[in-house]
C-alpha positions as CSV (number, residue, x, y, z in Angstrom):
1,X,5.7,-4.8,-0.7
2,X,5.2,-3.1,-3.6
3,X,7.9,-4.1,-6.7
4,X,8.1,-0.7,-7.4
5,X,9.7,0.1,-5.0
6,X,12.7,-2.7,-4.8
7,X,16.1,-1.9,-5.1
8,X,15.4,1.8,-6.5
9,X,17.7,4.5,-6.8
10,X,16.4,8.0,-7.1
11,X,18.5,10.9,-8.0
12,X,17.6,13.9,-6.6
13,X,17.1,16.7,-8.4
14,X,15.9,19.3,-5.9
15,X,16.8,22.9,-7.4
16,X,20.2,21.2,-9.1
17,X,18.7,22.3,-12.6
18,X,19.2,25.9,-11.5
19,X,15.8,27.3,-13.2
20,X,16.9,25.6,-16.4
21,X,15.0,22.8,-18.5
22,X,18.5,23.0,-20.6
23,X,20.6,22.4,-17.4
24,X,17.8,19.9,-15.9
25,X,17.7,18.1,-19.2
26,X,21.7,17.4,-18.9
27,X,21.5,16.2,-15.4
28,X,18.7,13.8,-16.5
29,X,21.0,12.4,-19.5
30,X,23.9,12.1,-17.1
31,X,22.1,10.2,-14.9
32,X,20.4,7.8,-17.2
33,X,23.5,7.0,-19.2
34,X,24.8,6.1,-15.9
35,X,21.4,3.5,-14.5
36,X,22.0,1.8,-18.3
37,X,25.6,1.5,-17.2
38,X,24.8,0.1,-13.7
39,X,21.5,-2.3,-14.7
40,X,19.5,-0.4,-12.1
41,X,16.1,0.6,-11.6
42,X,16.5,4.3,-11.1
43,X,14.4,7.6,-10.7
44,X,15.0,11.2,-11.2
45,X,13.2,13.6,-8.6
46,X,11.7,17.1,-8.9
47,X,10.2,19.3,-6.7
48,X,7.1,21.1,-7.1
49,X,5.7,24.3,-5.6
50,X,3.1,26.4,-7.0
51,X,5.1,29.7,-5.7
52,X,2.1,32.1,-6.3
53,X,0.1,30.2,-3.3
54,X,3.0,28.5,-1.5
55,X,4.8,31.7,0.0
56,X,2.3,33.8,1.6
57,X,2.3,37.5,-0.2
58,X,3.6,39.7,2.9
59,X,6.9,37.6,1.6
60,X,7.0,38.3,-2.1
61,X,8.0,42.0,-1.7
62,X,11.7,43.2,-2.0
63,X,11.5,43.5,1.8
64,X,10.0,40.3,2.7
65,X,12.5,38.0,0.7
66,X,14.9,39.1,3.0
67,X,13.4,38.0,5.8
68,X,13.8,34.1,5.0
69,X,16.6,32.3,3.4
70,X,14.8,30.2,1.3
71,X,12.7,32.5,-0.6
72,X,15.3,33.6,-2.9
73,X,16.6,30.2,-3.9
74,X,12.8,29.2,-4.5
75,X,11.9,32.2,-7.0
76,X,15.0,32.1,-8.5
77,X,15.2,28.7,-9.7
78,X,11.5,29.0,-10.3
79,X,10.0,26.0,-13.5
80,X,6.4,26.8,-15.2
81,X,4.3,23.8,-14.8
82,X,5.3,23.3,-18.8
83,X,8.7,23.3,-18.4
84,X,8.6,20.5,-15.3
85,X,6.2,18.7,-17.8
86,X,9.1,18.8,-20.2
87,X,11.1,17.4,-17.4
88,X,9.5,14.1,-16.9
89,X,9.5,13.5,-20.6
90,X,13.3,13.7,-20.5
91,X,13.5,11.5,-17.2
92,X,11.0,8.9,-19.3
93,X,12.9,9.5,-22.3
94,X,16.0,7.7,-20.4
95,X,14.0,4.9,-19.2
96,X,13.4,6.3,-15.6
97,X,10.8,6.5,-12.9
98,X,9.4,10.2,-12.6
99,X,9.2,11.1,-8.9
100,X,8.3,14.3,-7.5
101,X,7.7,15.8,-4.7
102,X,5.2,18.6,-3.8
103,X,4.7,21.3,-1.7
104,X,1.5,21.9,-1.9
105,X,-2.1,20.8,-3.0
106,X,-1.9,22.8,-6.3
107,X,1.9,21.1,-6.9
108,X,-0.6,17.9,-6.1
109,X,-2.5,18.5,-9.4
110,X,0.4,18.8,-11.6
111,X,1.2,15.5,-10.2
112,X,-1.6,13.8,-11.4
113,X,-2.3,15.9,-15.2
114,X,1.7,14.8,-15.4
115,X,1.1,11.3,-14.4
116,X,4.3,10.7,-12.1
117,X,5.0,7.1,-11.3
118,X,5.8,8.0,-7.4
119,X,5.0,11.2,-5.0
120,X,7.5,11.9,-2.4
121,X,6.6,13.8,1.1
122,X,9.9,15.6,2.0
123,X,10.6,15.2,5.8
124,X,9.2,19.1,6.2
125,X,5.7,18.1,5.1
126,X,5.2,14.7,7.4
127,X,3.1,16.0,9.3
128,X,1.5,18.5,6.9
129,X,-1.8,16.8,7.5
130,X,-3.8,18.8,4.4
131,X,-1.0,18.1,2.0
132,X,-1.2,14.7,3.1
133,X,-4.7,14.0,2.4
134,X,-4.4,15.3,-0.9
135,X,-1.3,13.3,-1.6
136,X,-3.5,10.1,-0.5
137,X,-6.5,10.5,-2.3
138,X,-4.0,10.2,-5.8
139,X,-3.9,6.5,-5.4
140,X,-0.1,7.1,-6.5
141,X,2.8,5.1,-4.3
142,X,3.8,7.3,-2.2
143,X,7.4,7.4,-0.9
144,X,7.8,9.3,3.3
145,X,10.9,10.6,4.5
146,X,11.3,10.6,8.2
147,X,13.7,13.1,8.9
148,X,13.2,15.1,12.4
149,X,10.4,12.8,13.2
150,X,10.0,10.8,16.0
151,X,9.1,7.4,16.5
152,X,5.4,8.6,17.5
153,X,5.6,11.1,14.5
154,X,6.2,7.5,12.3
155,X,3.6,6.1,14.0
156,X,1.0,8.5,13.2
157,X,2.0,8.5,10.0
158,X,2.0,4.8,9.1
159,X,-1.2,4.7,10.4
160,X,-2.8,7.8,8.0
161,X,-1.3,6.0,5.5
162,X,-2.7,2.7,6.6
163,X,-6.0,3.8,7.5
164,X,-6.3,5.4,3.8
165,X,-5.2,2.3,2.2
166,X,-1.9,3.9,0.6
167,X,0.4,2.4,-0.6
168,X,3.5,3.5,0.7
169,X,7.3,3.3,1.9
170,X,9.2,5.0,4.6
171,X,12.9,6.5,4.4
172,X,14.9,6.8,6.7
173,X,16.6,10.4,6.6
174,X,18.3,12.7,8.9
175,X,17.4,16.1,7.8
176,X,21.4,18.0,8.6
177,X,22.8,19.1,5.2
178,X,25.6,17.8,5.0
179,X,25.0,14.9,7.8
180,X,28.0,14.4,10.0
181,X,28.9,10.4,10.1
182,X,27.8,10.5,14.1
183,X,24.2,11.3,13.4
184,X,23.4,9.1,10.8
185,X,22.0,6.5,13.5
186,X,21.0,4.0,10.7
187,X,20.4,1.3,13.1
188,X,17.4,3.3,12.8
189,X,16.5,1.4,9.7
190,X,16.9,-1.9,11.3
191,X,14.1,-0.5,13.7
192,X,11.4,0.9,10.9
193,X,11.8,-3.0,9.3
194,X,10.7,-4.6,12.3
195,X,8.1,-1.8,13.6
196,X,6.5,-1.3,10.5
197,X,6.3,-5.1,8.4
198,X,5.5,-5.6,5.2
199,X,6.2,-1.8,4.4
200,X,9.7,-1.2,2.3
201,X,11.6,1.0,4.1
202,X,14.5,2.9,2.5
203,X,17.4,5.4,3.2
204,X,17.2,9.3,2.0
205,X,21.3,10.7,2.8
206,X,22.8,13.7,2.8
207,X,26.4,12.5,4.2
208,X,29.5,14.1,2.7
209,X,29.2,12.7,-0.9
210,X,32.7,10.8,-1.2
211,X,31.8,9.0,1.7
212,X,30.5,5.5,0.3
213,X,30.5,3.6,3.3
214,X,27.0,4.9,4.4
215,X,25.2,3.3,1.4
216,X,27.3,0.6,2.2
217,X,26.0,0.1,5.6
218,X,22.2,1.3,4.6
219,X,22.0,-1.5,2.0
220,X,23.4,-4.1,4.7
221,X,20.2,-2.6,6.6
222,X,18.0,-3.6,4.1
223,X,17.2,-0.6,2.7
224,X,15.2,-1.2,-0.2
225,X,15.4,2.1,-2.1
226,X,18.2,4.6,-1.8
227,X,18.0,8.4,-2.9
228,X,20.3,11.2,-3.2
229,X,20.9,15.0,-4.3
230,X,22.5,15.1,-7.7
231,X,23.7,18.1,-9.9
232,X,26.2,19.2,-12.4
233,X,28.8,21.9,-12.5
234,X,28.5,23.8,-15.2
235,X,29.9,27.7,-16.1
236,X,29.0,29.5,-13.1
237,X,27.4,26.7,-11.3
238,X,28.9,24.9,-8.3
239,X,27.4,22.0,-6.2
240,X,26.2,22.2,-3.2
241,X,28.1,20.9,0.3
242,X,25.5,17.1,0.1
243,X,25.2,16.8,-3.8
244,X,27.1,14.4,-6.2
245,X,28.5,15.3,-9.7
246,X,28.1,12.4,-12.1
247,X,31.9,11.1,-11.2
248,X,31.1,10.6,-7.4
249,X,27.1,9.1,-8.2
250,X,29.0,6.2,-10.3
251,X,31.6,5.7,-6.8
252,X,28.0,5.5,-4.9
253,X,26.5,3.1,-7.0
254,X,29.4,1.2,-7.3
255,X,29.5,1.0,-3.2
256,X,25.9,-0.1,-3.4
257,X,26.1,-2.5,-6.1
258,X,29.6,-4.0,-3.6
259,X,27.2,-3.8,-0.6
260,X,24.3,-6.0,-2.3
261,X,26.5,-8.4,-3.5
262,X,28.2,-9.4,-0.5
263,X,24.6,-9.6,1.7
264,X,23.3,-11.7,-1.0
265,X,22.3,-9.5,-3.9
266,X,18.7,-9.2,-2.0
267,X,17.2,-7.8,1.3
268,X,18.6,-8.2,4.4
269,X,16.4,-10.5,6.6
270,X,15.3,-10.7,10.3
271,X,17.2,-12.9,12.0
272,X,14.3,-13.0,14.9
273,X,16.7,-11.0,17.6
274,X,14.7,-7.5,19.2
275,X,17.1,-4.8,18.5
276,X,15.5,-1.3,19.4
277,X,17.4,1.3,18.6
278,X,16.5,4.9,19.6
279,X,16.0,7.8,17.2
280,X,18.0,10.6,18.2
281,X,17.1,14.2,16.7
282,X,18.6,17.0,17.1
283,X,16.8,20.0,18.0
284,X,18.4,22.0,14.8
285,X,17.1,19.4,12.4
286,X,13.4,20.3,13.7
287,X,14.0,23.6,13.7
288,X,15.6,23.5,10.2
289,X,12.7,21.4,8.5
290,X,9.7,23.6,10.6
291,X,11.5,26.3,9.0
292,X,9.7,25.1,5.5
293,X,6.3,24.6,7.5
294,X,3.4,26.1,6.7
295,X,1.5,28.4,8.7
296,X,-2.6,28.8,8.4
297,X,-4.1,32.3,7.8
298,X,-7.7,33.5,7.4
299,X,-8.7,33.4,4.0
300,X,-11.0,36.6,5.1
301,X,-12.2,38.4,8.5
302,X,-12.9,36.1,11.4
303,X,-15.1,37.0,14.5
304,X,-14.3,35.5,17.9
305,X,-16.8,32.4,18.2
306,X,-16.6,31.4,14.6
307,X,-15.4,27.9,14.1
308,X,-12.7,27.4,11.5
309,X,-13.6,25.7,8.7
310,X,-11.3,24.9,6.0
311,X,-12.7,27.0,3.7
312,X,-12.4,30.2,6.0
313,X,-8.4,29.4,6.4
314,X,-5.8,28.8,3.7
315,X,-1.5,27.3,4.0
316,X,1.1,29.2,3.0
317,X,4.6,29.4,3.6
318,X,6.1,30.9,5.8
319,X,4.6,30.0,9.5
320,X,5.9,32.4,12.1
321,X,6.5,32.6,15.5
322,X,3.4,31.5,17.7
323,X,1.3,31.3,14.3
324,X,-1.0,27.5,14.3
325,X,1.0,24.9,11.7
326,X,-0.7,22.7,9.3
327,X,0.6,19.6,11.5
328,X,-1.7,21.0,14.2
329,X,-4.6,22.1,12.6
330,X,-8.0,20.5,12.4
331,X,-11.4,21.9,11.5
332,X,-13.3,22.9,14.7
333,X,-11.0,25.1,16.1
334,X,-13.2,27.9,17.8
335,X,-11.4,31.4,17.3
336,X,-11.1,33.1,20.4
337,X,-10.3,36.3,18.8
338,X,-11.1,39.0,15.3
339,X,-8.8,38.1,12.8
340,X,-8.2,40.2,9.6
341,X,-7.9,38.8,6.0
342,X,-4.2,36.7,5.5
343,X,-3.9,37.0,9.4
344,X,-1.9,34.6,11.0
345,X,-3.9,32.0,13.3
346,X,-2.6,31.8,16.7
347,X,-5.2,29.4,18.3
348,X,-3.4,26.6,20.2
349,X,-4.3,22.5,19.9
350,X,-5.0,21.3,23.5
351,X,-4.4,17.5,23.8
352,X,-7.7,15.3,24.2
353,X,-8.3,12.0,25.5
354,X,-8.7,10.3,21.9
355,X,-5.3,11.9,20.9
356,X,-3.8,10.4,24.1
357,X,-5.4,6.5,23.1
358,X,-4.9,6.9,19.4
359,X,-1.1,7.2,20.7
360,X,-1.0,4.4,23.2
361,X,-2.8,1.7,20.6
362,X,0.5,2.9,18.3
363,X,3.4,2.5,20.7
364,X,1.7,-0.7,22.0
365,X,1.2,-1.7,18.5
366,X,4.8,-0.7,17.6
367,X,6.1,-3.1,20.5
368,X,4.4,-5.8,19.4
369,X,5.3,-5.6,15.9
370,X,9.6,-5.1,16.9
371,X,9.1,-8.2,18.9
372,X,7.6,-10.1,16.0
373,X,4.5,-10.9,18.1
374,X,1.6,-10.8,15.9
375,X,-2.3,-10.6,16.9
376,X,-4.5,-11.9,15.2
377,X,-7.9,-10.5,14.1
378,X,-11.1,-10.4,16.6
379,X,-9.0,-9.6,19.3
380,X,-10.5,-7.5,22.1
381,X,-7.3,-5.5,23.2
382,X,-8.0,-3.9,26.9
383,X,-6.1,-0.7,28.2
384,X,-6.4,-1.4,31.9
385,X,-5.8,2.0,33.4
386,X,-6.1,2.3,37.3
387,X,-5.9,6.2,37.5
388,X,-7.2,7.2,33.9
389,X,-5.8,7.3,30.6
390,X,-4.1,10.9,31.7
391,X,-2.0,8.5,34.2
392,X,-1.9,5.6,31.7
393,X,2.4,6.3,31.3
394,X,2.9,5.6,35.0
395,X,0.3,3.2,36.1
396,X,-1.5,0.4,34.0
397,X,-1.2,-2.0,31.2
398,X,-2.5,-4.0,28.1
399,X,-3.9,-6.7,27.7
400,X,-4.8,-8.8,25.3
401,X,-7.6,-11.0,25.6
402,X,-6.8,-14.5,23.7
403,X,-9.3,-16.8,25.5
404,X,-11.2,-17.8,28.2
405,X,-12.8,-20.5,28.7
406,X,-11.5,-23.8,31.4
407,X,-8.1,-21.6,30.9
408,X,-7.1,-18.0,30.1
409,X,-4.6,-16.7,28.2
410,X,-3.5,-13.4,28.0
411,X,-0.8,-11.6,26.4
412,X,0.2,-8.4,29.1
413,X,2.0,-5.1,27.5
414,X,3.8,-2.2,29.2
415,X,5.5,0.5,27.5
416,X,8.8,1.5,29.4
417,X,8.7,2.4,33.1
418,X,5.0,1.9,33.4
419,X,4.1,-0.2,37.0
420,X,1.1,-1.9,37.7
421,X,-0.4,-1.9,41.1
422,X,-0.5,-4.1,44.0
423,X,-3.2,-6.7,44.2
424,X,-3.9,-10.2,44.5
425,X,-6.7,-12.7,42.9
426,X,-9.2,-14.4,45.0
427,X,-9.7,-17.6,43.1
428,X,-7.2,-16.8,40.0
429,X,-3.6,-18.6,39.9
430,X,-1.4,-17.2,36.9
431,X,2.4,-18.0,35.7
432,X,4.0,-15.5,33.6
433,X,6.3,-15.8,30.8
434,X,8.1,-13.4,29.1
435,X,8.4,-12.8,25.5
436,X,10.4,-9.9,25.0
437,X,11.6,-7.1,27.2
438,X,12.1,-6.7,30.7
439,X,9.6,-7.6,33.5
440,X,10.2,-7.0,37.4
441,X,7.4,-8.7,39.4
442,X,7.4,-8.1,43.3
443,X,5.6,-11.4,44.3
444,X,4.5,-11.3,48.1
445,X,7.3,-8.8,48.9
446,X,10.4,-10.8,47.3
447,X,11.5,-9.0,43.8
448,X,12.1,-11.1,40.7
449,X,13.7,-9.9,37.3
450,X,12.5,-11.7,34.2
451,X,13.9,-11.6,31.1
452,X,12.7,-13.4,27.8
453,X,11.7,-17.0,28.5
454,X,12.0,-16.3,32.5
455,X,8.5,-18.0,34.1
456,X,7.2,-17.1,37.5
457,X,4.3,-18.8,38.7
458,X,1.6,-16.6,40.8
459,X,-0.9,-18.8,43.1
460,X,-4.2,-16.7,44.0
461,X,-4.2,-15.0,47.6
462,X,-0.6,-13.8,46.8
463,X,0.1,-9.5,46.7
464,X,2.5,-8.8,43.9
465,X,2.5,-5.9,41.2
466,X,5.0,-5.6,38.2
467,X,6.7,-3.4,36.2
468,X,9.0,-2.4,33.2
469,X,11.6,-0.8,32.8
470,X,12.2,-1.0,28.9
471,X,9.0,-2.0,28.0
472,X,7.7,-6.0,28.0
473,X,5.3,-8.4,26.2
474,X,4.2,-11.6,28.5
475,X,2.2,-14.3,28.1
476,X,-0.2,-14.9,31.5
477,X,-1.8,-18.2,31.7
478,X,-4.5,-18.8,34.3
479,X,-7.7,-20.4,35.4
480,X,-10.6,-18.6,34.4
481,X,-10.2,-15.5,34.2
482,X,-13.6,-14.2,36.9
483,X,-14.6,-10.4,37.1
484,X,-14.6,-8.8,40.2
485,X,-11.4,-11.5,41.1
486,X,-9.0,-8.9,41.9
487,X,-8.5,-7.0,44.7
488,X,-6.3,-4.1,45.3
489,X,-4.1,-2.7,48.4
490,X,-5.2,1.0,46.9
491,X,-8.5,1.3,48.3
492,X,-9.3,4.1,45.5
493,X,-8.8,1.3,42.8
494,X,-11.2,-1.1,44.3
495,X,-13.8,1.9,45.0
496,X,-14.3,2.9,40.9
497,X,-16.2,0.6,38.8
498,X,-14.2,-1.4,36.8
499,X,-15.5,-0.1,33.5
500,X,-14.2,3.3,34.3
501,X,-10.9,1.8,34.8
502,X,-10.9,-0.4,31.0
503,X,-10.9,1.3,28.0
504,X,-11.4,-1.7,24.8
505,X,-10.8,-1.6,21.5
506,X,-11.5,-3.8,18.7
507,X,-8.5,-4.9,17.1
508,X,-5.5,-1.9,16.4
């Protein structure tokens, strides 16, 4: 884990300095006289947008701003790239981090000719997939809030960032302004720690600002940084329903600094129990963050039959109704009709076998990580599936291969109500035991429910099939482990060639 990011408070800045370097520049001095009073290692945070490419041009007109809610609030409290460089000189100036986030690959390049310390990805832009790449290439940290995403959203985003060799941390966030205390669901935090090891995970909030008991609780979580909006009433300028004043930041950090010091002044450890906790998102939040999506349009006329490239399409904001996001697009894309110059593309993303494995490798990956089961390198990894990987959710499993030589091991995976079919070994005897999760085996007709530790014993000759209903991790330990050794009631199984039945993978 990167130290930059430990134990870092960022004060958010959003549009709080009202179009004003004179009002941003008091906000920043507020908030640094208040990290030298507290000892902490704090941040301010901007926002970038280049506006002349981020709001498509059918929305700059009198008419158009009307349309969508944000567009006002955007151009009216609009900075030059000058005056944001001004900015981060104040936020240095105090001894702070500089953190911004962008909103596009233009707002990128200021970035980088201002030489911030950290970029942040707003929730609205996790799965802005162009934006992304051109965040990663930086070689910045790079801070990700989660809000509206799901689990498999996180996934696929750990793993872009992975893959890329970032060096990033994840928020937690729940993207409702102001967030009612029922959907703050930070057990969720306690799940990103044990899914995603090694990364620092922290906690974005937008609760009613005199509420300190949700830092409280986030810190107890192990939340290593913690960010919120900040602002400052001035003549004519009121704060926002989720923003704190400089008198209601200091009761914050005070609740933080209370919450550290009773869990030990440091990060919260495992104490090697599973707890999953689900990641509840309500169809609102979406709908509020895809309002700030951007929508892909032809740069100039495209014929049916042309492929789009990326330089025959360009982002800008906003998408509309039916019109292809930047989450979904990928270079390739046949048009299957004309479009005119600044056109909205309405081609649709059908799903494709490698989407549907690149998925499955990180749920099953996920799993093993909660359970604190780690696999080593070298490791082939097997996705046994009976009726294809289009049926993989209901039927199948994984497996991963350990060794086989006088014995086998295995270690057998199945995500949540997946089953796998009756058969029985000719020459193979197997026990089971199970590591985490749930496990029902049907063993010769007589059911058994296993639970972590359970072991079950399977001689060769004996039908059985298992399932799970929450998902499970075992250990199977055999003879030698034959091909061709098992036999299935479904006659369809035994007919295909067990090749087309195993998809492996090297490693995750």
């Amino acid at each position: 884990m990167d130290p930059i990011f430990n134990n870092l408070h960022i004060f958010e800045m959003a549009n709080n300095h009202q179009g004003s370097v004179d009002h941003g520049r008091a906000v920043i001095r507020e908030m640094g006289a208040l990290a030298k009073e507290f000892g902490i290692r704090a941040a301010v945070k901007l926002q970038y947008r280049d506006l002349d490419t981020f709001i498509h041009p059918d929305f700059l007109t009198e008419e158009g701003r009307k349309k969508v809610k944000h567009i006002d609030r955007f151009l009216g409290t609009r900075l030059t790239k000058g005056q944001f460089q001004e900015l981060i000189e104040a936020i240095r100036a105090e001894g702070m981090l500089a953190v911004v986030t962008p909103f596009d690959e233009p707002s990128v390049d200021w970035c980088i000719e201002h030489d911030v310390d950290i970029v942040k990805v707003a929730s609205c832009s996790a799965d802005d997939w162009p934006l992304l790449e051109k965040i990663s290439s930086t070689g910045k940290p790079i801070i990700s809030s989660t809000g509206g995403q799901r689990i498999a959203d996180i996934d696929n985003l750990y793993s872009f960032y992975t893959h890329r060799g970032a060096n990033f941390a994840l928020m937690h966030c729940v993207g409702i302004y102001p967030t009612p205390r029922e959907r703050q669901t930070l057990d969720v935090i306690d799940r990103l720690r044990r899914r995603y090891p090694g990364i620092a995970i922290g906690y974005s909030g937008h609760e009613d600002p005199a509420d300190t008991d949700v830092v409280k609780i986030a810190v107890a979580k192990g939340a290593q940084i913690l960010e919120r909006h900040v602002g400052l009433a001035a003549e004519g300028i009121s704060l926002n329903a989720y923003s704190m004043g400089p008198d209601l930041v200091r009761a914050w950090l005070e609740a933080a600094a209370a919450a550290r010091t009773l869990c030990g002044g440091g990060p919260v450890r495992d104490g090697g129990s599973v707890l999953v906790s689900e990641k509840t998102i309500d169809q609102s939040e979406r709908a509020s963050l895809q309002d700030l999506a951007r929508g892909v349009s032809a740069v100039g006329p495209i014929k049916a039959g042309e492929t789009l490239t990326r330089d025959k399409v360009y982002f800008a904001f906003p998408r509309r109704d039916g019109q292809l996001s930047t989450a979904e697009f990928r270079p390739g894309i046949v048009a299957t009709k004309d479009y005119a110059a600044d056109e909205p593309i309405t081609e649709s993303m059908e799903p494709d076998i490698t989407k549907a494995a690149r998925r499955l490798i990180h749920d099953f990956h996920g799993m093993f990580n909660e359970a604190g089961i780690q696999v080593g390198p070298g490791r082939d990894i097997e996705l046994s599936h009976h009726f294809g990987l289009e049926a993989f959710g209901q039927t199948g499993a994984l497996l991963v291969n350990v060794v086989n030589a006088h014995y086998c091991k295995k270690l057998v995976a199945q995500l949540p109500g997946q089953d796998h079919p009756v058969h029985k070994h000719k020459i193979k005897d197997e026990t089971f035991q199970v590591l985490w999760g749930d496990l029902h085996v049907t063993l010769d007709g007589t059911d058994h429910h296993l639970s972590p530790g359970d072991l079950l014993t399977v001689p060769h000759g004996t039908w059985h099939s298992f399932s799970s209903k929450t998902g499970v991790i075992f250990e199977e330990i055999s003879t030698t482990s034959i091909s061709g050794d098992s036999v299935y009631q479904d006659e369809k199984i035994n007919a295909l060639d067990p090749m087309w039945r195993k998809t492996v993978i090297e490693g995750w």
